[in-house]
C-alpha positions as CSV (number, residue, x, y, z in Angstrom):
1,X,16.9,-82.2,134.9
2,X,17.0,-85.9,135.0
3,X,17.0,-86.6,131.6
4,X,18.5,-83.7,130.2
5,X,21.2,-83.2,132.7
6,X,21.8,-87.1,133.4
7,X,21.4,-86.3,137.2
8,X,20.7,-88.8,140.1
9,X,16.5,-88.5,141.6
10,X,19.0,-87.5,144.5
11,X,21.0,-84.6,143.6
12,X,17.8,-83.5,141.9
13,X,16.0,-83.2,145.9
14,X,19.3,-81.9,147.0
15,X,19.7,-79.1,144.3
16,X,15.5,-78.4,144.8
17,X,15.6,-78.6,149.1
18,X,13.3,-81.5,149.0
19,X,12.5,-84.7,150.0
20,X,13.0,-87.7,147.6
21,X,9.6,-88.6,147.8
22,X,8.7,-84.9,147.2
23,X,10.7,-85.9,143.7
24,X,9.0,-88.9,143.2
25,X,6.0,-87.3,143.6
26,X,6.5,-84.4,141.0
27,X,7.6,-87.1,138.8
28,X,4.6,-88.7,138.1
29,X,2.5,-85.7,138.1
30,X,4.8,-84.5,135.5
31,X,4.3,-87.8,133.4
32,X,0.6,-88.0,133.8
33,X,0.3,-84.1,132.6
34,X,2.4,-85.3,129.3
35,X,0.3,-88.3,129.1
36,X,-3.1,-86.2,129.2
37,X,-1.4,-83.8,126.4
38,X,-0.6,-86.6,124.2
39,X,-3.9,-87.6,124.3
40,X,-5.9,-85.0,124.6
41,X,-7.5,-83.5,120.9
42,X,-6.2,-80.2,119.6
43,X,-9.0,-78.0,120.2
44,X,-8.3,-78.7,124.1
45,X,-11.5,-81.0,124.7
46,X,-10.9,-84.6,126.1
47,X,-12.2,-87.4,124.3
48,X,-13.9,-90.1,126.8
């Protein structure tokens, strides 16, 4: 919503019912999951 819909971390809580930090914290898990599919190889194994 943030990105696409140019809204504040804020009205993004409000419009969810939760916390800021609840916001923050779904943040980063969504960036690490995009992180692991950029990097992770097409047949679905990770590289180490």
């Amino acid at each position: 919503m943030r990105y696409v819909n140019n809204k504040d971390w804020e009205d993004i809580a409000y419009e969810m019912n939760v916390g800021i930090r609840t916001i923050y914290r779904l943040h980063g898990k969504a960036l690490k999951e995009i992180e692991l599919r950029n990097f992770t190889p097409k047949n679905g194994s990770k590289s180490h």
